[in-house]
C-alpha positions, 0 to 999 in steps of 0.5 A: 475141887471144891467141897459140895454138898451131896447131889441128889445125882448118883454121880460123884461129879458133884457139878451135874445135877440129876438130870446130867446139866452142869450146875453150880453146887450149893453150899449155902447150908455149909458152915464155914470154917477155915479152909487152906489148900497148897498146890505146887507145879514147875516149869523145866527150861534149858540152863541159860534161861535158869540163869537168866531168871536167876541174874534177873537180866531177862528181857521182861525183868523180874520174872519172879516177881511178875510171875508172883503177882500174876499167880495172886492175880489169878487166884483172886479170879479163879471164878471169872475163868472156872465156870462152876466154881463159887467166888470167893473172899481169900483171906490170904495168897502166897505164892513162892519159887524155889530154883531147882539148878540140878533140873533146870526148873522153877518150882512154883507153891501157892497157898491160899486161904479162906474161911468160907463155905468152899475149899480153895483147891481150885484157887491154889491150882490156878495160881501156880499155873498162871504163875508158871504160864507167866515165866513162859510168857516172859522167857520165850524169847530166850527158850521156847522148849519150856515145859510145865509139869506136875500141877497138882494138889499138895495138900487140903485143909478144913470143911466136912471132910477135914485134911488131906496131904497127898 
């Protein structure tokens, strides 16, 4: 989701224009400011798999930090897989787990950063599910029952429409 311009459109879907063709929203009167999004998701997996993770003696190796790399990978390309989203120079990616033992999950943050015309929701959200989709990828052999759940939003900073904490 990012910010956009008003569309001469009624519509509050700002990627169609009037007519109702999908488009590409134009940002180039937008002053760029420092923008920041943090999105958040977990995947839920049985307690030996936790475990796995944990002990770092899963098949694949380690699936944090694969996972890691994967979710800065994929903010990085967020444009190459959402079509209508604007490429654009990240000035920061991070992305970091938190094991919840009590749930058998792994929590997954990302926050990403730039100082552009655009927010990076779009960014942050594709970071933590491709993050998630890694430990997946990497676990399935011990536990293919894995869920991901609660991919959202946490919170968005700067442009037009300032700061919103969900």
């Amino acid at each position: 989701m990012s910010d956009s311009a008003p569309s001469s459109s009624t519509s509050p879907l700002t990627h169609f224009d009037a007519q109702g063709q999908a488009h590409m929203v134009d940002v180039g009167a937008k002053a760029a400011t420092h923008r920041v999004a943090i999105a958040t998701g977990r995947i839920q997996m049985q307690p030996a798999t936790l475990a796995l993770i944990e002990s770092g003696s899963a098949k694949k190796g380690d699936v944090l930090g694969v996972a890691r790399i994967a979710g800065i990978m994929a903010a990085k390309k967020t444009s190459d897989l959402i079509p209508l989203c604007h490429p654009l120079a990240l000035t920061r990616v991070a992305v970091e787990f938190e094991l919840l033992r009590d749930a058998s999950s792994v929590q997954c943050t990302a926050t990403v950063e730039t100082v552009g015309q655009t927010g990076v929701e779009m960014e942050a959200l594709t970071a933590v599910q491709v993050a998630l989709l890694t430990i997946y990828d990497m676990c399935k052999a011990a536990d293919k029952r894995m869920v991901m759940e609660g991919v959202r939003v946490l919170e968005k900073h700067g442009g037009k429409s300032g700061s919103w904490v969900g």
